[in-house]
Every structure is written in C-alpha cells, then in structure tokens.
C-alpha positions as CSV (number, residue, x, y, z in Angstrom):
1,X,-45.3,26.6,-27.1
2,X,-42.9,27.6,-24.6
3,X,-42.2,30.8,-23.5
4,X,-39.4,32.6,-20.7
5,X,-41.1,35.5,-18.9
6,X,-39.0,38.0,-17.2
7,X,-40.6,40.3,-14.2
8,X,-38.7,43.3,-13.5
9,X,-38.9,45.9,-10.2
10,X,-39.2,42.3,-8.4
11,X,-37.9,43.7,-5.0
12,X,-40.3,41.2,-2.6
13,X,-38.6,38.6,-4.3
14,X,-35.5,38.9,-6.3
15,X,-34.5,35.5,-7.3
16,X,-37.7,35.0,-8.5
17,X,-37.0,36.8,-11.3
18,X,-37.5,34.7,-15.0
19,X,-40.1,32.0,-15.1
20,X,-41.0,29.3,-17.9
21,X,-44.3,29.0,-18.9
22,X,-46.1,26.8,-21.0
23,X,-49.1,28.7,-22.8
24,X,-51.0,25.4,-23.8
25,X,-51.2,23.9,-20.3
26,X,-50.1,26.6,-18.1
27,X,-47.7,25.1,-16.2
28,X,-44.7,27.5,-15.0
29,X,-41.1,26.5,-13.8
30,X,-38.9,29.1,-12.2
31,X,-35.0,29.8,-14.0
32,X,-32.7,29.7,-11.2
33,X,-31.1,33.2,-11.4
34,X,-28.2,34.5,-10.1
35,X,-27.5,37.3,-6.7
36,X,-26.8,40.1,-9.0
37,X,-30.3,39.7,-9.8
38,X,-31.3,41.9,-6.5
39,X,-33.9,44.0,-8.6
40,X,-35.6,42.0,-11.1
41,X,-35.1,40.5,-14.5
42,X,-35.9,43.0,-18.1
43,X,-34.8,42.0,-21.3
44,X,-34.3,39.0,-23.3
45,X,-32.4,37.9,-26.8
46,X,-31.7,34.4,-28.3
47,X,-27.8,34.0,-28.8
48,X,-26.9,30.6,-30.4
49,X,-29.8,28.5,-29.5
50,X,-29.0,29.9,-26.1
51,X,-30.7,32.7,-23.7
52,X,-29.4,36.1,-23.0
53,X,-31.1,37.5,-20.3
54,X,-31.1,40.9,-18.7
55,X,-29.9,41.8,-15.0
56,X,-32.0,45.1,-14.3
57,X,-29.2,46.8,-12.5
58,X,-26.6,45.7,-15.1
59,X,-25.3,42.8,-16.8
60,X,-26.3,39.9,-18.9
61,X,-26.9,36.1,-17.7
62,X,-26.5,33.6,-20.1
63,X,-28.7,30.7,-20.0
64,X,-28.0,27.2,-21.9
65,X,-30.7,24.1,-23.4
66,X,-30.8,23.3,-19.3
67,X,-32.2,27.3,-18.1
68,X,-29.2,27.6,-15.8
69,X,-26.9,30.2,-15.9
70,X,-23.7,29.1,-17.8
71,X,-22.2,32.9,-18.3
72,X,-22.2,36.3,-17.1
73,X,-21.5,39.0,-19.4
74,X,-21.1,42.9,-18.1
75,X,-22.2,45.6,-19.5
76,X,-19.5,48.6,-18.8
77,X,-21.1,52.3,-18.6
78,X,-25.2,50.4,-18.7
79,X,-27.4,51.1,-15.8
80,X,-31.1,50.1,-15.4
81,X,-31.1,47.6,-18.4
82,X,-34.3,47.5,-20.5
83,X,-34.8,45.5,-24.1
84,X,-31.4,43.7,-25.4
85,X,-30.9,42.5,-28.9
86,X,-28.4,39.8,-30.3
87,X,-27.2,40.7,-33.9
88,X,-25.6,37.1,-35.0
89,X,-23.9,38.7,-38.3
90,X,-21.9,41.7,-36.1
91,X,-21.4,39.0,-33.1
92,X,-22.8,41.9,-31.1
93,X,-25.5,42.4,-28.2
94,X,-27.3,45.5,-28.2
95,X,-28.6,46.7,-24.9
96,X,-30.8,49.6,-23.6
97,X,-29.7,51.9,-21.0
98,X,-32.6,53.8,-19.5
99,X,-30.4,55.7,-16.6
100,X,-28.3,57.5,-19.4
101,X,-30.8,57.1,-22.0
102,X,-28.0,55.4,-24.3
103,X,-28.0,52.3,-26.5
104,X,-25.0,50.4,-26.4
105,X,-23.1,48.0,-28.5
106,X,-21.1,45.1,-26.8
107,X,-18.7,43.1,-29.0
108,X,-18.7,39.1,-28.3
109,X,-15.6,37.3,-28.5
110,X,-16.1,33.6,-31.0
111,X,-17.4,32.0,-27.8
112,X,-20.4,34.4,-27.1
113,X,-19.2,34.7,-23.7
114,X,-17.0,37.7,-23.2
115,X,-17.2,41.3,-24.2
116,X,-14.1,42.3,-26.2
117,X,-16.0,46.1,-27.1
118,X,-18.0,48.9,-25.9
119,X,-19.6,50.9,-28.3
120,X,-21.6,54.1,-27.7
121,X,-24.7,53.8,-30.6
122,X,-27.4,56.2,-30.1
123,X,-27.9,58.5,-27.4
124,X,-31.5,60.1,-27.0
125,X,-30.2,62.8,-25.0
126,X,-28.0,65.2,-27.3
127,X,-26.4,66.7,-23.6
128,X,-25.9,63.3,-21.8
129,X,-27.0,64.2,-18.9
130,X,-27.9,61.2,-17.5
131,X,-30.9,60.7,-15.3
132,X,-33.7,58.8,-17.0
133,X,-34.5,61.8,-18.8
134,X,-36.4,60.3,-21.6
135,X,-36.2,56.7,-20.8
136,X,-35.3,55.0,-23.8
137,X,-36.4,51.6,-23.5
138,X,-36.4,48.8,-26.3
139,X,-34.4,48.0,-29.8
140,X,-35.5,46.5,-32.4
141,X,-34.1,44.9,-36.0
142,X,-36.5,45.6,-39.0
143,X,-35.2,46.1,-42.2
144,X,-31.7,45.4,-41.5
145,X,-32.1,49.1,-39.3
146,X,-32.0,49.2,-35.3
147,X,-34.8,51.3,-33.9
148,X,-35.4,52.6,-30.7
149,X,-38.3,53.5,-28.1
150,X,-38.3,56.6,-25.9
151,X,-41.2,58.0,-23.6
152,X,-39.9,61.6,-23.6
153,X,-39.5,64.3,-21.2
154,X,-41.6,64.9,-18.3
155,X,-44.2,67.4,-18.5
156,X,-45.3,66.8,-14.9
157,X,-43.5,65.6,-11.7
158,X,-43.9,61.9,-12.6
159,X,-43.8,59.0,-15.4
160,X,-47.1,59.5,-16.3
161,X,-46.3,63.3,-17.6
162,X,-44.3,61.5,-20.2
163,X,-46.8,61.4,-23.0
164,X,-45.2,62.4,-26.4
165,X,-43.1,58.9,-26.8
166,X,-41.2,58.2,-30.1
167,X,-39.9,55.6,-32.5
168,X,-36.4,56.6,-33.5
169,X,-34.3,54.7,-36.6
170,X,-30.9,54.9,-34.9
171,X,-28.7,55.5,-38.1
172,X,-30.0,58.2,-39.3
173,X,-32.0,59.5,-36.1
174,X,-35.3,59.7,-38.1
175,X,-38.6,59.7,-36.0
176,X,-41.0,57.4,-37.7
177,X,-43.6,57.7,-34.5
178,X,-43.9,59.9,-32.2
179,X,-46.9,61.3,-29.7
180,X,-46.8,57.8,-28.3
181,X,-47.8,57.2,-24.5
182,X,-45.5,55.1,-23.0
183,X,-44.1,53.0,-25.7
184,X,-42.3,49.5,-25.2
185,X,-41.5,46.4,-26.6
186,X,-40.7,46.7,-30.4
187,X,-41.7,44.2,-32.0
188,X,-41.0,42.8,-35.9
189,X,-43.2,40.5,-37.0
190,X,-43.3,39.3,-40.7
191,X,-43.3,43.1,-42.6
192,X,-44.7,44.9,-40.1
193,X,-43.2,46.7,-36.9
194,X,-45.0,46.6,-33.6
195,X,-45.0,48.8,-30.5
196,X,-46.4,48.4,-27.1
197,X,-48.0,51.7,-26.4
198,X,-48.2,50.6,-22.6
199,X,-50.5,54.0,-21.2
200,X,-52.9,53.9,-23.9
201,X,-53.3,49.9,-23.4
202,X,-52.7,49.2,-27.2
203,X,-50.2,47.2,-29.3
204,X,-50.1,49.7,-32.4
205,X,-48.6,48.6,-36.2
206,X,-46.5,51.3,-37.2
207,X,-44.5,50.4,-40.0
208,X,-44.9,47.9,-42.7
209,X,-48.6,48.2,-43.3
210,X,-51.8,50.0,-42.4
211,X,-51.7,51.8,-39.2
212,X,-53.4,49.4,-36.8
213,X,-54.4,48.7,-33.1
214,X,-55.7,46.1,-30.7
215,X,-56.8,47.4,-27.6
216,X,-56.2,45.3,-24.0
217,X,-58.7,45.9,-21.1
218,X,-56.8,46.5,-17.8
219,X,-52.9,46.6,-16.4
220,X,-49.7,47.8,-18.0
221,X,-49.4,46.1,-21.2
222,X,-45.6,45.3,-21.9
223,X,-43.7,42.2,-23.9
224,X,-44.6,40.6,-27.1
225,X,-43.9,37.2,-28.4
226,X,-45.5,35.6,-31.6
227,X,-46.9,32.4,-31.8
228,X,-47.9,32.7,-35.7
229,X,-47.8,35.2,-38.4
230,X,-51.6,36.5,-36.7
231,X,-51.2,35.8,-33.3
232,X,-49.1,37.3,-30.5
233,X,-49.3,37.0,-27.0
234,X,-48.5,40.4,-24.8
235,X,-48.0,40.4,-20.8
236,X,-49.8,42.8,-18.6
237,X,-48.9,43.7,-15.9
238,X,-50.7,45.0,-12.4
239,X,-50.6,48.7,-12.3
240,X,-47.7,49.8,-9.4
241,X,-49.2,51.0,-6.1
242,X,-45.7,53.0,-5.8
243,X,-43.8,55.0,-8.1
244,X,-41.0,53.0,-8.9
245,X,-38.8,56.6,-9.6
246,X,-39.8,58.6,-6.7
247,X,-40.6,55.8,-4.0
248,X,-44.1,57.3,-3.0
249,X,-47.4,55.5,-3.2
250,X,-49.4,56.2,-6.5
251,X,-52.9,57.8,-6.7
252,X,-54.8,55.3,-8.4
253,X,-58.6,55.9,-9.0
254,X,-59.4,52.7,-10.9
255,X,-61.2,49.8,-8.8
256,X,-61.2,47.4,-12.2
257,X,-59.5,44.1,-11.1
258,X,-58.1,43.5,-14.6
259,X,-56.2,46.0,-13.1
260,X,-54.2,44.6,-10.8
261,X,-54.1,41.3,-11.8
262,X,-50.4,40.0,-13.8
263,X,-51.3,38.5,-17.3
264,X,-50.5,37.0,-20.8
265,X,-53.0,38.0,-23.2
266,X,-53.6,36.5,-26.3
267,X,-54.3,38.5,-29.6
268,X,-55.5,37.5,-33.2
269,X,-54.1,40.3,-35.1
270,X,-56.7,39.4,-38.2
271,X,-59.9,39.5,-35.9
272,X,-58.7,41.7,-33.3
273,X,-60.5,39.4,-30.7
274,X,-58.3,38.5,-27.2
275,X,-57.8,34.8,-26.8
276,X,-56.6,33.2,-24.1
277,X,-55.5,34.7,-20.4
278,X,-52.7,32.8,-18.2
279,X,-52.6,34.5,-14.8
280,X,-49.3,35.0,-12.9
281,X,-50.4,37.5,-10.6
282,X,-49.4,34.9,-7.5
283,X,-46.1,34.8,-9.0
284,X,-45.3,39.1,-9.5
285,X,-46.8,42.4,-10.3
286,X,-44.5,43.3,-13.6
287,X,-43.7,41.7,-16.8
288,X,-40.9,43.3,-18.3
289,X,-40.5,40.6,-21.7
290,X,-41.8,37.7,-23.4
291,X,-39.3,35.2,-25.2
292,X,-40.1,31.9,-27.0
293,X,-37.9,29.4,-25.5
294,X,-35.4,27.8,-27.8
295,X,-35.7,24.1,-29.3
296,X,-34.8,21.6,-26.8
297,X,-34.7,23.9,-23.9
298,X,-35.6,21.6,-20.7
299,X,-38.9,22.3,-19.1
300,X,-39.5,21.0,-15.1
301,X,-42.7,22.5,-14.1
302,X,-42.6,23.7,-10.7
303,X,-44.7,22.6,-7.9
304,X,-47.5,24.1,-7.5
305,X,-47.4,26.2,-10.4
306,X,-44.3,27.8,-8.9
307,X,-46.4,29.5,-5.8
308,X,-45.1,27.3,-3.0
309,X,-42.0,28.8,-4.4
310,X,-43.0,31.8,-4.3
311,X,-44.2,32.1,-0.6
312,X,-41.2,30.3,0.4
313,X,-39.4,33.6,-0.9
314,X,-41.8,36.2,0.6
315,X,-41.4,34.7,4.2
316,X,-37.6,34.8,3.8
317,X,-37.9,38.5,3.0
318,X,-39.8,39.1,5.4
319,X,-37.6,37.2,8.1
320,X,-34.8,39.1,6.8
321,X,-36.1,42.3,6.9
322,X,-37.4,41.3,11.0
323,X,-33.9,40.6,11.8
324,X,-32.8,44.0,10.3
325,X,-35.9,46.3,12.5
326,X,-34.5,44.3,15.4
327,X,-30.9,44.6,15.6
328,X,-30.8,47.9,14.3
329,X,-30.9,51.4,15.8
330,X,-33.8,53.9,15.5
331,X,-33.6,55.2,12.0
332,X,-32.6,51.5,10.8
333,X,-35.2,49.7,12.4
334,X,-38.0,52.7,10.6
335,X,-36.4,51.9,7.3
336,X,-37.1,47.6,7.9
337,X,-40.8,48.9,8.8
338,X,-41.4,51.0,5.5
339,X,-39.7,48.3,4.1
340,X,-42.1,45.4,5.2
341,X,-44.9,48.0,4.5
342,X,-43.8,48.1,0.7
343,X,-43.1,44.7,0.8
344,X,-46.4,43.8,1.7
345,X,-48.2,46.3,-0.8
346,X,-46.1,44.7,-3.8
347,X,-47.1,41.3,-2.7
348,X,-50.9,41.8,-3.0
C-alpha cells in the first residue's frame, strides 16, 4: 500500500512538503508542490479519485492520478489550515481553521475545482476572538455527523498548558470526550471513532465500542491511515526544539532518541503490538497526515529515497539566507543569523 504524507511547520525546506511512500518497500517519492506552500503541507481528503491537499497558510492544492498539482482552491476567511474533509453527497470540503478556531464549509462547483460558497459551521470560540485560542484541529464523518477536535485553553504560557482537549459533534455541539491531551487526527474506522491523543502518546477508541488505547513509545504521534479493519499505521513525529507559537527554543528534558526521530508506526488494533517502523527523519521533523493514495495514482520513487533531494533544498536555504545576512543592514543581517541558527536546529 501506498500512502501521501504531508509534513507541516516545514520552514528549512518548504517545497518539500508531501511525500509518497510505499509502506511495503519503503521507497518515498516527493509531490511537487506549489510556492504558496512557504510553511508546510497539513491536511489531506480524497475528492473524485483525486487528492485534496492542504496549504498550511491557506488554501487547497489539488492533485490528479499523476501527483501534480492540477488546481488551486482558496479558502476565504481560513488561516493556519489543519484536517480537511470532502463530503461527495453535499459537493463540499470541510476545512479546519486553527487561527480563528472555526470550521468552515466551502461549496464546489460540478467540476470540484472552484468554490462557489463560504459557510461558517462551527466555531469553538462562542466570542470569535481569534487567536488560536483553543486550536481546533481535525473533522471527522462518523455516523453521517461531523465532529471536531480541540486542545482547549491555555492554562500556562505555552501549548503544552493545553491539557483538557475535547471531541465536539458539530450539530448539536455535544461533547462526547473531553480531558483529552492534545487531541488530533479523527479517525472512523469500521464502527468505531479514533483520536490521536498526541501528549499522552496514545491513539484512544472513543466511540463505537469499548474505550480502548494503544500506547506509542517516543515523538508526537499525529495522522492515521488504515491499512485493514485491525491495522493502522500513525506518524510520529520528532518532538520541536522551538515552540512553533512563541518562536523560543523548548525545554526538553528527554534524551530518548525515539524522540527525535520522524516515523510511521504500525499498530494491530486486536493485539495491541507495534509493527513495522519506516523512518523519514532525513526527510522532516513533523507529520501533520496520513492518506492512502488513490487507485492508479503514479508512483516514481525518488533517488535516494528522496534525501539527495532533500539536501539539495537545505543548501539552497541556506545560500539564500547567506545572501540575505550579506546584503543587508545591521538588524537584517541578525535576523538571517537567527535564521540559519533555527534552520540548522530543525534540520537535525
């Protein structure tokens, strides 16, 4: 099985954004990805045999049975994009809007390639204030109902304050889980509904069956995809050395290299045992989603595995960011140093 992998907060390397992987040899092959990709790729949806993919600053890339980019769809009022979903029967895409905290509906015109609609859905903030205030972050369909993941509000000065997460069924604004630490990824598989609850390094069954859990050692678990009614593979990523909110290096105390090492993991929801581990930590630190590629899609591996790739784009970051310290004045040429110092911490 095939499988598109999208890595957000991807500022070394921005075009490098959504790679292909094949979980029975391995082998990866990057998407080509458009400029507005400046900041890294998040969600992903299937829309007519096709690909929907997420722009993190806004927007939606469509991809065809080739992986290029045939469309671009905006998303008016959407900032910070997190988990889409495609609704075929409504000819609607659903996206997550972590900066205001709002789910939106975008109407489709017959083609799937324009947005005739904007619709406000569900907002988690009842004063729309804006801000990342309680981050929602993914959408699911289960039960012919949308739900929603949120972390909450801050109880600290940083992310990891947020620690009473919910579930949310929009219609009716019902919370069906709450006390959740960090949750992601919603997930509907067969009966049951899945979450990501990424702090607590868990995928948890919340709906649909038994409670349930299946721990992962290490990272930032975040991004599902089945592969059979007991199997599912998640992606983990390396924990951040800087706080992707406040710019400021993190305080981490862990020296586990599981840690900082970029993964899919492989789970056998009957047994509970992990399976299989493909690395990609020479490819990014941060998996944002997990989507099985559709039928026929065409699958070049890249060379190398996609590293020489990958290099190739750190030293023209680098170059450019040289070019900026040098021509620049005082102040600019301080901001290209913190910025190669950054650089060079996200590309361990």
């Amino acid at each position: 099985m095939r499988v598109a992998v999208t890595f957000c907060n991807q500022h070394s390397t921005p075009r490098l954004a959504v790679c292909a992987v094949d979980l029975d040899t391995g082998e990866r092959a990057w998407l080509d990805v458009p400029a507005e990709f400046d900041r890294g790729a998040a969600g992903m949806t299937e829309i007519d045999g096709d690909l929907l993919v997420a722009c993190q600053p806004g927007g939606l890339f469509r991809y065809g049975a080739d992986l290029r980019p045939t469309a671009m769809l905006p998303t008016p009022n959407a900032r910070n994009l997190h988990s889409i979903l495609h609704r075929p029967g409504e000819r609607a895409v659903y996206v997550t809007s972590a900066h205001n905290d709002t789910l939106f509906r975008y109407g489709l015109d017959e083609s799937g390639t324009r947005v005739v609609s904007t619709t406000e859905v569900y907002c988690a903030d009842p004063r729309h204030r804006g801000g990342d205030l309680y981050h929602l972050n993914s959408v699911v369909e289960w039960n012919d109902d949308l739900y929603v993941t949120m972390f909450g509000t801050k109880d600290g000065a940083t992310n990891r304050d947020r620690r009473n997460g919910r579930v949310v069924r929009v219609p009716d604004g019902e919370v069906i889980a709450e006390g959740l630490y960090h949750p992601h990824s919603l997930f509907a598989l067969g009966d049951s509904m899945l979450v990501v609850e990424s702090q607590a390094r868990a995928v948890r069954r919340i709906a649909g069956g038994p409670s349930a859990a299946w721990s992962i050692s290490g990272g930032y678990p975040r991004g599902i995809v089945a592969t059979g009614p007991q199997s599912i593979w998640v992606g983990v990523s390396s924990l951040r050395r800087e706080s992707s909110s406040l710019g400021t290096q993190n305080v981490i105390d862990s020296s586990s290299p599981l840690d900082f090492r970029t993964r899919l993991v492989e789970i056998d929801l009957a047994s509970g045992e992990l399976g299989r581990t493909i690395d990609l930590t020479d490819l990014a630190a941060e998996i944002f989603d997990i989507r099985a590629l559709p039928a026929g899609a065409a699958f070049v591996p890249s060379p190398e595995r996609g590293l020489s790739e990958r290099i190739d784009a750190l030293e023209t970051s680098y170059r450019e960011l040289r070019i900026a310290a040098r021509s620049g004045n005082h102040n600019s040429r301080r901001t290209a140093r913190e910025q190669l110092k950054r650089l060079a911490r996200r590309a361990r």
